[in-house]
C-alpha positions as CSV (number, residue, x, y, z in Angstrom):
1,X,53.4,291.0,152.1
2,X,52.2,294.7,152.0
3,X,48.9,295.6,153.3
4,X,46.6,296.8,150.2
5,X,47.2,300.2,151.3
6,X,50.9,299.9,151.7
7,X,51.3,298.3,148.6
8,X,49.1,300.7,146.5
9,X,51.8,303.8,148.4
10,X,54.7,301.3,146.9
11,X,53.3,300.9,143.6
12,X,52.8,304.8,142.7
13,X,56.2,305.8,144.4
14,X,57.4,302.9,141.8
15,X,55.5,304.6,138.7
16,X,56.5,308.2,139.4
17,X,60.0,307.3,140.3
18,X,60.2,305.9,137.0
19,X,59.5,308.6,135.3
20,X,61.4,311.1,137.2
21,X,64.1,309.9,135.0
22,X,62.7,311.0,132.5
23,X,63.0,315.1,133.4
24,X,66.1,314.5,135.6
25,X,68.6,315.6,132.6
26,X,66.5,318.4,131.0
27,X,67.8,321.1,133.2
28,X,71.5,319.4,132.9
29,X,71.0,320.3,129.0
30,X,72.4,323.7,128.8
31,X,75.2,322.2,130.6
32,X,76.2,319.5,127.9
33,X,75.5,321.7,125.7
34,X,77.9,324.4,126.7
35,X,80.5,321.8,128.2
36,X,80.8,319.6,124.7
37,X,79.5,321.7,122.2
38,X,76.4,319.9,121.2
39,X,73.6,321.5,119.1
40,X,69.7,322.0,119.1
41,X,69.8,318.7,117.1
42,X,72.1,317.0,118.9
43,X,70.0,317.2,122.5
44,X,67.0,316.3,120.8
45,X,68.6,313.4,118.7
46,X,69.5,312.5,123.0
47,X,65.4,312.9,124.0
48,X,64.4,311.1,120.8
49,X,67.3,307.9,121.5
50,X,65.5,307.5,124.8
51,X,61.8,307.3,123.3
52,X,62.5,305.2,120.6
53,X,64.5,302.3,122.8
54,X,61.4,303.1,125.5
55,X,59.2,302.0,122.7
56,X,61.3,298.8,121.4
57,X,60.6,298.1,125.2
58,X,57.4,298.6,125.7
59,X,56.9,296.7,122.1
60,X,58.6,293.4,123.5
61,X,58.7,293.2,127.4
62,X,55.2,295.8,127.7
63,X,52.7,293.5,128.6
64,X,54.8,290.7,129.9
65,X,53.9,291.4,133.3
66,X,50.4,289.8,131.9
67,X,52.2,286.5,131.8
68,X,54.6,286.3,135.0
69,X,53.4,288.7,137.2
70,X,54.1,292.8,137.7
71,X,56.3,292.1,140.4
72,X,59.2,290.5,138.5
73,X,59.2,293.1,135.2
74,X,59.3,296.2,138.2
75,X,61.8,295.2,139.6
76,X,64.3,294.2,136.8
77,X,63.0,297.5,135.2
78,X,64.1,299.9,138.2
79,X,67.6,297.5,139.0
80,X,68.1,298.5,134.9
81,X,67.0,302.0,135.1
82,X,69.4,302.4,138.5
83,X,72.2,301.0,135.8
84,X,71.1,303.7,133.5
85,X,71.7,306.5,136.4
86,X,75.4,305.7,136.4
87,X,75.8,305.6,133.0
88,X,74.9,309.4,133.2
89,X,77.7,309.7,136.4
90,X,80.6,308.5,133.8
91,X,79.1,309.9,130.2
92,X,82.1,311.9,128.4
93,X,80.2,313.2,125.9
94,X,77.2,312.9,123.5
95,X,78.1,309.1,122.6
96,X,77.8,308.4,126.6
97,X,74.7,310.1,127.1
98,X,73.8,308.2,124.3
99,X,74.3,305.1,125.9
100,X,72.9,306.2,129.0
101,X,69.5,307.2,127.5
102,X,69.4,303.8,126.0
103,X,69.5,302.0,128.7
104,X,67.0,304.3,130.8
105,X,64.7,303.9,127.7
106,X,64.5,300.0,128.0
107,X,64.0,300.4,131.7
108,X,61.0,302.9,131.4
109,X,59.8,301.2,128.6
110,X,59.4,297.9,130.9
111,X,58.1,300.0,133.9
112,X,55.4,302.1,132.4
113,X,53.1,300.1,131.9
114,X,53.5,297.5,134.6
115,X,53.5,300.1,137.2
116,X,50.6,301.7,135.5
117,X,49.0,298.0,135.9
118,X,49.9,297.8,139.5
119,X,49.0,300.9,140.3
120,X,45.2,299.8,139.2
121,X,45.4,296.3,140.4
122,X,46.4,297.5,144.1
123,X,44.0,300.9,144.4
124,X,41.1,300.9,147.1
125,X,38.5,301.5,144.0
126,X,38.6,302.0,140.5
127,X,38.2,306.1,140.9
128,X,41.2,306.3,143.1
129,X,43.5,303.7,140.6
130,X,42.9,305.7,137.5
131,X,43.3,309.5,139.6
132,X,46.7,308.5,140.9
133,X,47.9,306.2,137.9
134,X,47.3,309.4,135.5
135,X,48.8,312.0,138.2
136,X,51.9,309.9,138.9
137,X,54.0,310.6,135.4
138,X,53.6,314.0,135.7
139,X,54.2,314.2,139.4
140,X,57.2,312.3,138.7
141,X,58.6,314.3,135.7
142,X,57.8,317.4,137.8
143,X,59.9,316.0,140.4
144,X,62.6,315.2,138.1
145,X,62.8,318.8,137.0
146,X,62.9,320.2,140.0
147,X,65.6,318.2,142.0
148,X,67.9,318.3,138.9
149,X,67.5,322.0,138.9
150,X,68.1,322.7,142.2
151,X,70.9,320.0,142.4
152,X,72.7,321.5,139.4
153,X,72.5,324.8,140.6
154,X,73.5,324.3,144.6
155,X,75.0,321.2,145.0
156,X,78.1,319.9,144.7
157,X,79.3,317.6,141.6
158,X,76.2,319.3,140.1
159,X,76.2,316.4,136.8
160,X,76.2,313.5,138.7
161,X,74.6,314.0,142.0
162,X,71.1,313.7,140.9
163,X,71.9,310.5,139.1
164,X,73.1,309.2,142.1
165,X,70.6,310.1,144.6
166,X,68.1,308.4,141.7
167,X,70.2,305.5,141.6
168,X,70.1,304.6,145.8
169,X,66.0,305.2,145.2
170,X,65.4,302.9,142.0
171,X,67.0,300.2,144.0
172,X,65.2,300.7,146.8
173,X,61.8,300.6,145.0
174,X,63.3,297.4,143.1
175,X,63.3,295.2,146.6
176,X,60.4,297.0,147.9
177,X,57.7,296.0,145.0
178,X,58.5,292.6,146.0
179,X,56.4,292.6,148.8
180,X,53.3,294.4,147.0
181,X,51.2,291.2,146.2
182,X,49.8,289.8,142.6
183,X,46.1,290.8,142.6
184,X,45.5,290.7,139.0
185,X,45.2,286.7,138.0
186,X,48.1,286.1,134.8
187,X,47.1,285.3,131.2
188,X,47.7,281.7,130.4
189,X,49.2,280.9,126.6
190,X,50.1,277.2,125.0
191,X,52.8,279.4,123.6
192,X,56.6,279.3,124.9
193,X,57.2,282.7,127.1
194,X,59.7,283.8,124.8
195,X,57.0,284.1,121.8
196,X,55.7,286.7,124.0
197,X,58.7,288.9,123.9
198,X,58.5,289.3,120.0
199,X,57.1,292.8,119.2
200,X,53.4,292.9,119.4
201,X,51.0,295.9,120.4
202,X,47.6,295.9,121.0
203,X,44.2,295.9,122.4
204,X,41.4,293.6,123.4
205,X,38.5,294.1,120.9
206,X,36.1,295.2,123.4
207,X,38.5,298.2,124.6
208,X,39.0,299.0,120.3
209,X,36.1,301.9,120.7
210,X,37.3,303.5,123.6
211,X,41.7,303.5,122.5
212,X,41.0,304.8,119.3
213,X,38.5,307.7,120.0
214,X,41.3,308.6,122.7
215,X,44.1,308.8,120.6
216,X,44.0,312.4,118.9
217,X,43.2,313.5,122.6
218,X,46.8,311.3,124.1
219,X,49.0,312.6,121.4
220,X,48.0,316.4,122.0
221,X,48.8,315.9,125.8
222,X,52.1,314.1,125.2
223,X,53.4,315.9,122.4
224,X,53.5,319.0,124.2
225,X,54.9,317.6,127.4
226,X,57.8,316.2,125.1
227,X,58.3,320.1,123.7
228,X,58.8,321.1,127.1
229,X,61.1,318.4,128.1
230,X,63.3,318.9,125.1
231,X,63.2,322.5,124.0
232,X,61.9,323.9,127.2
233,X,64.7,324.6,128.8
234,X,66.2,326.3,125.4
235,X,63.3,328.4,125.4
236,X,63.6,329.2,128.9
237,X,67.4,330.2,128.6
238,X,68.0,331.7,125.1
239,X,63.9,333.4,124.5
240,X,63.0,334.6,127.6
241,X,66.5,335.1,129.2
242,X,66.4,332.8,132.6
243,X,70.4,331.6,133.6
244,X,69.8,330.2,136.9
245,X,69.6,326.2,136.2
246,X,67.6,326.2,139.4
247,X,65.0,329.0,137.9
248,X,65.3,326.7,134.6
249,X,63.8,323.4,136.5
250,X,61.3,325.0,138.5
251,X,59.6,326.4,135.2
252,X,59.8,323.5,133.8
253,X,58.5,321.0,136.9
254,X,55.3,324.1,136.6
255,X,53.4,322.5,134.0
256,X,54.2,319.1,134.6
257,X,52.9,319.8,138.5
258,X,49.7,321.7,136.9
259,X,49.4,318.5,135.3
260,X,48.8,316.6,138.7
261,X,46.3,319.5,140.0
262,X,44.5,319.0,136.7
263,X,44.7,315.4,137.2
264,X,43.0,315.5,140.9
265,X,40.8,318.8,139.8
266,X,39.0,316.9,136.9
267,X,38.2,314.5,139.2
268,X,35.8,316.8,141.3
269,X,34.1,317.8,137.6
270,X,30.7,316.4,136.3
271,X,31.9,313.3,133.7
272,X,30.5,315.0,130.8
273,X,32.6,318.3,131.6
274,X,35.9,316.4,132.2
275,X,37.3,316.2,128.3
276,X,36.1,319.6,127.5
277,X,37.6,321.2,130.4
278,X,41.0,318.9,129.9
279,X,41.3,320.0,125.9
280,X,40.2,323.4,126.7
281,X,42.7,324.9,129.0
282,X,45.0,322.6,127.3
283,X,45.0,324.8,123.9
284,X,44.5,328.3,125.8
285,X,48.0,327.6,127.9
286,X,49.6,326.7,124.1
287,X,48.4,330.1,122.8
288,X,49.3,331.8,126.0
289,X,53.0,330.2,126.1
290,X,52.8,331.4,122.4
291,X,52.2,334.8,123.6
292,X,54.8,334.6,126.1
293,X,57.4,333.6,124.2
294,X,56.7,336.8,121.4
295,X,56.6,339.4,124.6
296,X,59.4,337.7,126.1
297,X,57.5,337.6,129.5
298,X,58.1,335.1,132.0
299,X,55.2,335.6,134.4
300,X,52.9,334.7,131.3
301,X,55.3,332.0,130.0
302,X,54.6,330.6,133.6
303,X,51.2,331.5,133.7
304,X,50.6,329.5,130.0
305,X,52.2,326.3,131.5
306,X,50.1,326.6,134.6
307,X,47.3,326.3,132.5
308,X,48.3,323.9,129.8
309,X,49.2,321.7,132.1
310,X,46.2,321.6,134.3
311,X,44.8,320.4,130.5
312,X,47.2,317.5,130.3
313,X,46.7,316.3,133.6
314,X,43.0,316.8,133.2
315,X,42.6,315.2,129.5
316,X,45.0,312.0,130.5
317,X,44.0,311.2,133.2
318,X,39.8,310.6,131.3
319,X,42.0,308.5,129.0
320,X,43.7,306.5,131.3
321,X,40.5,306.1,133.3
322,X,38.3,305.3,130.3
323,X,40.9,302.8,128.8
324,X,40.8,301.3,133.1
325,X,37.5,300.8,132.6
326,X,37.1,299.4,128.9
327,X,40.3,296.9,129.8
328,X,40.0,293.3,131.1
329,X,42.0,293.0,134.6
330,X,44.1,290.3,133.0
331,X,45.1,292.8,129.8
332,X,45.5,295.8,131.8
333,X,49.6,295.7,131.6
334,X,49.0,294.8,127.3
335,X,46.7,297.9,127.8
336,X,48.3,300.6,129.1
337,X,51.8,299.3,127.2
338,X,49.9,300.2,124.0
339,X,48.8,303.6,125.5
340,X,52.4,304.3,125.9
341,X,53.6,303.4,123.0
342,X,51.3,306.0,121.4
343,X,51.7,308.8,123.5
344,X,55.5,308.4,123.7
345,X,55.8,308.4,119.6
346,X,54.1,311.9,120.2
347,X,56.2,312.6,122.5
348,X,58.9,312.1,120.3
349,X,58.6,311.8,116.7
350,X,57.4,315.8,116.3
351,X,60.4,316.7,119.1
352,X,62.8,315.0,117.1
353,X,61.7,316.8,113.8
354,X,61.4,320.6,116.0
355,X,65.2,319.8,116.7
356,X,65.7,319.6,112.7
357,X,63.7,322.4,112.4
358,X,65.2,324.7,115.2
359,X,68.7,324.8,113.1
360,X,67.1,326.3,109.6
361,X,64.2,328.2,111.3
362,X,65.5,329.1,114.6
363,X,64.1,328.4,118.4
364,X,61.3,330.5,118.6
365,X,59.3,330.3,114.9
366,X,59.6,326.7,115.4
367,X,58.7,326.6,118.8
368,X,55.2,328.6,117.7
369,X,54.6,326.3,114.7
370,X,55.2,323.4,117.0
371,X,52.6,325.3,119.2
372,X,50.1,325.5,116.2
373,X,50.6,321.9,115.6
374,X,49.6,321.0,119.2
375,X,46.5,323.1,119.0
376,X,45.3,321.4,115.6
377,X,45.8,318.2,117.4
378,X,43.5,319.6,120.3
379,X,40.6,320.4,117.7
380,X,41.1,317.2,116.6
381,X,40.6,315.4,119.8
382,X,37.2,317.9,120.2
383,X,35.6,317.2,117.0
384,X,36.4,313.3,117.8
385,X,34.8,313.8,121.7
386,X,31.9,315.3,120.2
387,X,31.1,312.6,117.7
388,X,31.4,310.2,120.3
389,X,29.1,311.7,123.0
390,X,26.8,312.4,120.3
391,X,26.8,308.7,119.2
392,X,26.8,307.7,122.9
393,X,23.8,309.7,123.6
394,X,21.6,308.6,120.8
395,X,22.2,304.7,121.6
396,X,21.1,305.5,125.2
397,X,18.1,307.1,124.0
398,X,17.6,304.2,121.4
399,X,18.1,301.6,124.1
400,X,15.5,304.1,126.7
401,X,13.3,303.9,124.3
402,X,13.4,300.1,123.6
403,X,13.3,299.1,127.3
404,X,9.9,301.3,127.5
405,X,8.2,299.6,124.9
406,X,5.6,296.7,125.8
């Protein structure tokens, strides 16, 4: 078995491998599109397929890794999501990439959360779990961006390559997480395993408080990164003019790597500071992109997602630590499932109805009301961390004051 150490390395390469996939056919986008005709709705129709079979996974098979151990549902999960990369090397149109983006749902859908899990369960302390376990999807999506870009735009068989070269790595994570050890003790149930797999979400009671003041703050963060994974490179090409695939990947892995320097940067912050900062540079890089895209500037475009992403890295990863915190060990993969599920219905659900809206409004108005939307969500998610440190001051005064009584 791995040393702690070892295995914690094995266990985050695991979770931001997994979501690599996720980014690795943005770029490639343009491509279809061009190759087969598809339109607006069309490639979001193929980002929405993915999210909603990710979520019928993380609904059934999220928090099995409770039951019989994170090791097992890693593994099958990257061996599946490996089958998903070839499925993108033979796809002959939208109906294959379809298929494809099926099958890489269920597999992230089963890995999210489990990796998330073992992430935590194998970090030195809880600080370190909950920095790295929030920095890792958008390190990985960053990194999905980027190599598809440059792949697509240098290499040779530009569609498949990436998919392969992801393929050879999900397998080799697969055998590798086998030797990271169980740390977290399983859940025991007098019900039969497969009871288990029927869908279910949830949360312990005593983590109820903490999930659901987090929620308008987790579907501002992820509804925006799933505008920039499936209009962003739209934007990119037809608004603000960019052809190079390569150029295309690297402005889109920007935000999505601001979103791991906001993750680590919050982290040297006073606690109290750590939301405010997160949801405040997250809704001035909205308005900024915003600005961008009317000027038709790149450098500010840039400079937006620099900034709004140093807000989503920042404001998920105080979720993910508050929800590590409020979660029993043993719920931890049922946990973080349900935090998925969440943010990836934002992710989603208002990408899915942009791509509606691209075809009778155009790219650009709908890309600024989508904006708009994003930014009402961030005053949502202020107004609701306000309440709550207010509330969370005056019962530690209450309780101050009862403890100095004689």
């Amino acid at each position: 078995m791995f040393s702690r150490p070892v295995s914690f390395v094995v266990a985050g390469a695991a979770g931001a491998a997994t979501l690599t996939a996720a980014s690795a056919p943005s770029p490639l986008y343009p491509v279809y599109q061009r190759l087969w005709g598809l339109s607006a709705f069309t490639l979001t129709t193929v980002f929405a397929v993915y999210v909603f079979a990710l979520l019928v996974s993380l609904l059934t098979v999220g928090s099995l890794s409770d039951r019989v151990g994170r090791r097992p549902v890693a593994s099958t999960a990257l061996v599946l999501l490996a089958v998903g990369m070839f499925l993108f090397t033979v796809a002959d149109g939208p109906g294959g990439l379809v298929a494809a983006r099926i099958v890489q749902g269920l597999a992230v859908g089963a890995a999210t959360g489990t990796t998330t899990a073992l992430v935590m369960d194998s970090a030195p302390g809880p600080r370190t779990g909950s920095i790295v376990s929030s920095a890792v999807p958008t390190f990985g999506i960053a990194l999905g961006a980027a190599l598809a870009g440059a792949l697509v735009e240098f290499a040779p068989h530009p569609r498949e390559l990436v998919f392969w070269v992801l393929a050879v790595v999900y397998l080799l994570l697969a055998a590798l997480v086998w030797w990271v050890p169980e740390r977290a003790r399983t859940t025991t149930s007098p019900e039969p395993l497969w009871r288990s797999l029927l869908p279910s979400a949830g949360v312990p009671a005593t983590t109820r408080p903490v999930f659901f003041g987090l929620l308008p703050s987790i579907a501002a963060t992820w509804a925006l990164g799933g505008l920039y994974l499936s209009l962003g490179s739209s934007v990119i090409g037809s608004v603000l003019g960019v052809r190079s695939h390569f150029v295309v990947g690297l402005v889109l892995a920007v935000f999505f790597t601001a979103g791991t320097c906001g993750t680590a940067l919050s982290a040297l912050l006073p606690p109290r500071a750590r939301q405010g900062f997160g949801l405040g540079t997250l809704a001035l890089g909205v308005l900024t992109t915003i600005e961008a895209m009317s000027s038709s500037s790149l450098p500010l475009y840039v400079t937006g997602s620099v900034i709004a992403g140093l807000g989503f890295g920042a404001t998920f990863r105080f979720a993910v630590d508050a929800l590590g915190k409020a979660a029993p060990p043993a719920h931890r993969g049922q946990v973080f499932a349900t935090m998925y599920i969440v943010s990836y219905l934002a992710f989603s659900v208002p990408a899915l109805a942009a791509g509606l809206a691209v075809a009778r409004f155009g790219l650009e108005p709908t890309v600024v009301a989508y904006g708009v939307f994003d930014v009402a969500l961030v005053a949502v998610a202020g107004v609701t961390a306000f309440v709550r440190t207010r509330r969370t001051t005056t019962e530690e005064a209450a309780e101050r004051q009862a403890s100095n009584r004689p």
